[in-house]
KEFIVEX-639143 format. One record per atom (N, C-alpha, C): x, y, z. Coordinates in steps of 0.1 Angstrom, whole numbers, plus 5000, padded with zeros to 4 digits. Each point is the difference from the previous one (the first is absolute). Last residue first. Layout:
XYZ...
***
This chain:
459098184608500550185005500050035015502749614972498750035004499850135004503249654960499850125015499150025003502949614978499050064997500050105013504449734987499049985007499050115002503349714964499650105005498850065007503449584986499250045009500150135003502249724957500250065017498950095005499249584966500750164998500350015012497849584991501649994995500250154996495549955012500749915010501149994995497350184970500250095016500549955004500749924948499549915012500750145016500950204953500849875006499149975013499550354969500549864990500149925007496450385007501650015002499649844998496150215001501150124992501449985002494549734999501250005007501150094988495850104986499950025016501449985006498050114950501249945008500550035015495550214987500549924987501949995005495750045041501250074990500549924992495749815025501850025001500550074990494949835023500550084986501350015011496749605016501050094998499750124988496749655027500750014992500650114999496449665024501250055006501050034990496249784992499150135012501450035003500149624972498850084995499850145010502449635011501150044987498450124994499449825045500650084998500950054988496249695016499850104991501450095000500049575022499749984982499750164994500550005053501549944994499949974982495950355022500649855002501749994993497650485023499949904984500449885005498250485029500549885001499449964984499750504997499649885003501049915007500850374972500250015014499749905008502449944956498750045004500250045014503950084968499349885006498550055003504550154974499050055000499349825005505550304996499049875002498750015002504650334974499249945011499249875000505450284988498349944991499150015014504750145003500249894994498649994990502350465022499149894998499649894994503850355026499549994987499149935005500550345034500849874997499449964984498250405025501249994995500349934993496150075022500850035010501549994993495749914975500350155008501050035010501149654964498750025003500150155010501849874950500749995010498650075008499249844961501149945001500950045016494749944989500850114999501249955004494749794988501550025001500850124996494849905001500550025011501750004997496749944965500750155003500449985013497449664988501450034991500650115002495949935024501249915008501250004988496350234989500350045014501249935003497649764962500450145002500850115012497549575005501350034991500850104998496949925041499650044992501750024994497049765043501049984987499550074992498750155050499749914989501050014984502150125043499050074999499649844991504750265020499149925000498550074998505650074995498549984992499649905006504250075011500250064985498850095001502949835043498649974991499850124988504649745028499550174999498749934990501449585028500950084989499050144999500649795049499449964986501150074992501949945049498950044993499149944986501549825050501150074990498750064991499349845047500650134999500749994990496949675011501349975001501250124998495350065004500149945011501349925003498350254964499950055019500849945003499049844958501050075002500550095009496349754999501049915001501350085001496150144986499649995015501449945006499550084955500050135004500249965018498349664974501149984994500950175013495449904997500649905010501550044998497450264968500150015010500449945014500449834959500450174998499850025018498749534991499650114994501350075004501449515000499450085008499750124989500849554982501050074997498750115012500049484999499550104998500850115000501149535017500450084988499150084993499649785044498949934989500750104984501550115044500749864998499149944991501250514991499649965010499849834999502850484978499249864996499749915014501350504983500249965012498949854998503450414974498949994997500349905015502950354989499849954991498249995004503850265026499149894999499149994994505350205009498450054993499349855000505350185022499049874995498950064999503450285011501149894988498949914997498250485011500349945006501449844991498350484986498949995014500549835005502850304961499149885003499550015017503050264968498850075005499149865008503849984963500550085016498750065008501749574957499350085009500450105016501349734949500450065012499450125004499249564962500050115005500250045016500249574977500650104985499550195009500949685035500349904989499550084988501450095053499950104989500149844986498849925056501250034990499350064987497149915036501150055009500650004989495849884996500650134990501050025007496449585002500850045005501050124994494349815002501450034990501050085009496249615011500450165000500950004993495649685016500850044989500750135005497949605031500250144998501250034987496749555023501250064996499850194994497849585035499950144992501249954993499149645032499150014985499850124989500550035055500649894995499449994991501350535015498649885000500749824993502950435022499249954991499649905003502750205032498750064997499249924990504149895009499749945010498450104998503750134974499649884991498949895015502950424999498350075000499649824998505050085005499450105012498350024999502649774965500649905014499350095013499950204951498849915004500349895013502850354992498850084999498549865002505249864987499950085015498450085007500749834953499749935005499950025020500450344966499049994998500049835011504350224998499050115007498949924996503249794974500149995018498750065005500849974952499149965008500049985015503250194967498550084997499249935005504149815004500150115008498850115000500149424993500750114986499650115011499349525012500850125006500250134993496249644989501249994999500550145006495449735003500650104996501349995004497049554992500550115008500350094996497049764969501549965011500050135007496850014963499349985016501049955007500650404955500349815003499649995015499650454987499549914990499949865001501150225043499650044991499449934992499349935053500949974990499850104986499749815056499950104994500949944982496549805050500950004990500450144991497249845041501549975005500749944984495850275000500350045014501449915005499450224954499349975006500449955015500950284946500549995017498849945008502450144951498949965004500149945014501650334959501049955010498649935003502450304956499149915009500049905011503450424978499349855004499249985006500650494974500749895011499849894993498050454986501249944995500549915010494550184996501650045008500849904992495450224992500649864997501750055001494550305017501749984993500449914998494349925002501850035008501350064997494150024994501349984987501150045013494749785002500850075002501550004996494349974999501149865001500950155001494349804990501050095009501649965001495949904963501249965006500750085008497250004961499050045011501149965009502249774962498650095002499350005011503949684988500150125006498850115004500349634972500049955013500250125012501450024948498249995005499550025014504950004975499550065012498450005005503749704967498850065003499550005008504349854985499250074985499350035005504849965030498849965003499050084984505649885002498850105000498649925004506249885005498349994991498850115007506149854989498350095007499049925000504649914976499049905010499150105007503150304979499749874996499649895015498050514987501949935008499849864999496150304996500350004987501449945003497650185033499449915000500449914984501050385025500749954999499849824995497750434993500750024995501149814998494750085012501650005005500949984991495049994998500550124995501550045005496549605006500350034990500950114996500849795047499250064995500250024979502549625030500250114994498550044999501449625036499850004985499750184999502149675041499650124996499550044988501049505024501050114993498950134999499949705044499849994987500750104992502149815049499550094996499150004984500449545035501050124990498950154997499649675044499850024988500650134992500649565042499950134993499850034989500349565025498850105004499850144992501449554974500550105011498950085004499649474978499350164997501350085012499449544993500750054990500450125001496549665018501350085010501150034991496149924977499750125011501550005012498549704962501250034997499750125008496449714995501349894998501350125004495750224996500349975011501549874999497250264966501850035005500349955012495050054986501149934987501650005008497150195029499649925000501049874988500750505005500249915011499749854998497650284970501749974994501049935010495250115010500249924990501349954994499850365032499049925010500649864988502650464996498349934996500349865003503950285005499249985015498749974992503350034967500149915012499050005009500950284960498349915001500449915008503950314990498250085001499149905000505049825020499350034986498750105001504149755032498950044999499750074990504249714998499750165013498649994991503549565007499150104995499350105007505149604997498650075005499450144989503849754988498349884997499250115009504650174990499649835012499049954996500450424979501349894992499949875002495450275009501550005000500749974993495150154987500549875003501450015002494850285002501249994995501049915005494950024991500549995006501649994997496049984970500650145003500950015007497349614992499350075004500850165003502349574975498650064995499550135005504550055012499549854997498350024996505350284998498850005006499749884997505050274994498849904999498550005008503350394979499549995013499449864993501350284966501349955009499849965012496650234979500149894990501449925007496150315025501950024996500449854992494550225007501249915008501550034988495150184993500950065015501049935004498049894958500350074997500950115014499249484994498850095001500950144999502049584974500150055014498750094996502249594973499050124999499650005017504849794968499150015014498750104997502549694963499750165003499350015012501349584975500950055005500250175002497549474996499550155000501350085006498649524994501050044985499750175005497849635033498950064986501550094991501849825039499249894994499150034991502850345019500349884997499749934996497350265020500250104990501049894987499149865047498450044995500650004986503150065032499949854997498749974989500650425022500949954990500249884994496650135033499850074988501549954992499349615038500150164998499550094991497549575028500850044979500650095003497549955042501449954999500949924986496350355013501450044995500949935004495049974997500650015015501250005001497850004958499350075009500850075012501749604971500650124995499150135008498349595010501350015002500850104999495849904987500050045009501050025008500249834954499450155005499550055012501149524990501450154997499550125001496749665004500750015010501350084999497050004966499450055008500850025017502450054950499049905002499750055018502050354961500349885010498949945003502450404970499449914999499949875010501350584998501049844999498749925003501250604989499449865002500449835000501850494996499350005006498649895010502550154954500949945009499850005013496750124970500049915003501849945003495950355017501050024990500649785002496850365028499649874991500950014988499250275042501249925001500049874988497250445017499549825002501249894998500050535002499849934990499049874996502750215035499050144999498849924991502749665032500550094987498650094998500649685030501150065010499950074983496949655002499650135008501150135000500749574981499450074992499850145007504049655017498250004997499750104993504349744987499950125004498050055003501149644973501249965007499750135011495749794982500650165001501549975006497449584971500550015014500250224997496749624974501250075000500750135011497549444998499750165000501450064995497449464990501550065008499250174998497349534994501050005010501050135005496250014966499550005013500949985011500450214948500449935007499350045015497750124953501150055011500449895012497050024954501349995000500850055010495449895004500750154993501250004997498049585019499350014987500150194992504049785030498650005002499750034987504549825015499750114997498549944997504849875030498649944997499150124993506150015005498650035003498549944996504849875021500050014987498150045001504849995034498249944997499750064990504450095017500149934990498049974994502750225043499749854998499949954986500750485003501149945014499549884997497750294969501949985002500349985008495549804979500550115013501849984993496750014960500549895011500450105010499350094953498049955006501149945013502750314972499849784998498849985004502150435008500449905009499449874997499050424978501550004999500249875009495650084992500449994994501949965000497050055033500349924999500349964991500250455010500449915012500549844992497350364977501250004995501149915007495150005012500249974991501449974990498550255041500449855006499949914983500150505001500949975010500449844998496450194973500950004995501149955012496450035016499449914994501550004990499550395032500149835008500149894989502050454975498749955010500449915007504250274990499349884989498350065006504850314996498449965005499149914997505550054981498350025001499249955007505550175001499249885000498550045000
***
């Protein structure tokens, strides 16, 4: 799909849609420039949430002033949007999972109707728009997806994707993680959950991690959540050296800021598990950081890839840009789903 302009955007808009809204039908009043004063052309998907601007035109829907405020405060859904303009190609921002519904502002959208918190929820302005539909919202927040370093192997596996440019990085203190083979786990003070924010399910590779958060979950802060990866079972690799079944990821605090390197470090005191083994730290340098992989790391165990963050605290919007992988070229190495193999249980030293 092509990169329109703004001017191309709302031009192709009202082109394909008649000069009229597609939810009421209002038919457009056009000025001494030939541009209509009654209707806009809607971002189904906001603009901000793309590298790009998001100016594509399945991408777009034609509406009159009060539908557009409507469709704003997402009580138009995007689908219903897309429906009504003949658009039969979803355009997602490149960090979102095309199989995942969302609603204009990114926010991702259940089966039930309820909604999980998005990168531009906690702005002040977008609260404000979404207020009709704020008790929609769940307290918890999903994990984002992880986008590929230009130079990941694995980054080439269908549905990937890659981050095009590391600019943002320059002069940049930051640091390269091991990237452990588990589940992602996210733990807060009277909730625990993986990929999906339901409850965790009995599966035997998560007893010990839930048992682990029923004994610390009276420590945490009300409003943190704590990213960690759970390595108690063997999913494409078997580990025998592991410092621990749980590694602490990262540590989001109640305004969804992602904690420094260092707070992050403080945490992992103080909840006695550990980090992932440090690659590199230092100022970003490409080079340096492509030669960091080694298929099997110093202590033995193979190695999946790694993670390169800043050291800094980043925001919940920066993290498709400040939190990116390299993964071995065919990372997952067995045919059949971790959770439907027999439980093979990882080792420590």
């Amino acid at each position: 799909m092509k990169l329109l302009t703004r001017k191309q955007f709302r031009y192709t808009s009202f082109k394909r849609d008649n000069y009229k809204c597609v939810v009421c039908g209002e038919k457009a009043i056009i000025d001494d420039d030939g541009e209509p004063i009654n209707l806009d052309a809607h971002h189904i998907i906001e603009r901000r949430l793309f590298e790009d601007g998001g100016y594509y035109e399945d991408n777009a829907a034609t509406v009159c002033e009060p539908c557009h405020i409507k469709a704003e405060q997402t009580l138009i859904d995007c689908e219903t949007l897309r429906k009504l303009c003949g658009i039969k190609t979803q355009i997602y921002p490149e960090h979102y999972y095309k199989n995942q519904e969302i609603d204009k502002w990114g926010n991702f959208i259940l089966s039930d109707g309820r909604r999980v918190k998005g990168e531009l929820f906690h702005e002040a302005s977008v609260q404000k728009i979404l207020e009709p539909v704020l008790h929609l919202f769940e307290t918890y927040t999903k994990y984002p997806r992880t986008l590929h370093l230009p130079w990941s192997p694995g980054g080439k596996d269908k549905d990937e994707k890659m981050i095009l440019s590391l600019e943002h990085f320059k002069d940049l203190e930051i640091i390269v993680l091991e990237k452990l083979d588990g589940e992602n786990t996210t733990v807060y003070k009277d909730h625990i959950h993986a990929r999906s924010l339901d409850p965790m399910d009995n599966h035997p590779s998560r007893s010990r991690i839930k048992s682990w958060h029923s004994q610390i979950k009276n420590e945490l802060p009300e409003g943190y959540r704590f990213c960690i990866e759970n390595v108690f079972a063997k999913h494409s690799i078997h580990y025998k050296s592991l410092k621990d079944y749980h590694y602490l990821l990262s540590v989001w605090n109640e305004n969804n800021l992602c904690l420094s390197w260092k707070e992050t470090e403080e945490w992992s005191q103080l909840l006695e598990i550990p980090t992932p083994n440090i690659l590199y730290k230092g100022l970003f340098d490409e080079n340096l950081i492509k030669g960091l992989y080694k298929p099997i790391s110093d202590n033995g165990d193979e190695c999946e890839g790694y993670v390169v963050r800043p050291t800094r605290e980043f925001t919940f919007p920066e993290f498709r840009r400040f939190c990116l992988k390299f993964v071995r070229e065919n990372h997952v190495q067995t045919s059949e789903h971790w959770k439907r193999q027999t439980i093979i249980e990882n080792e420590t030293e």
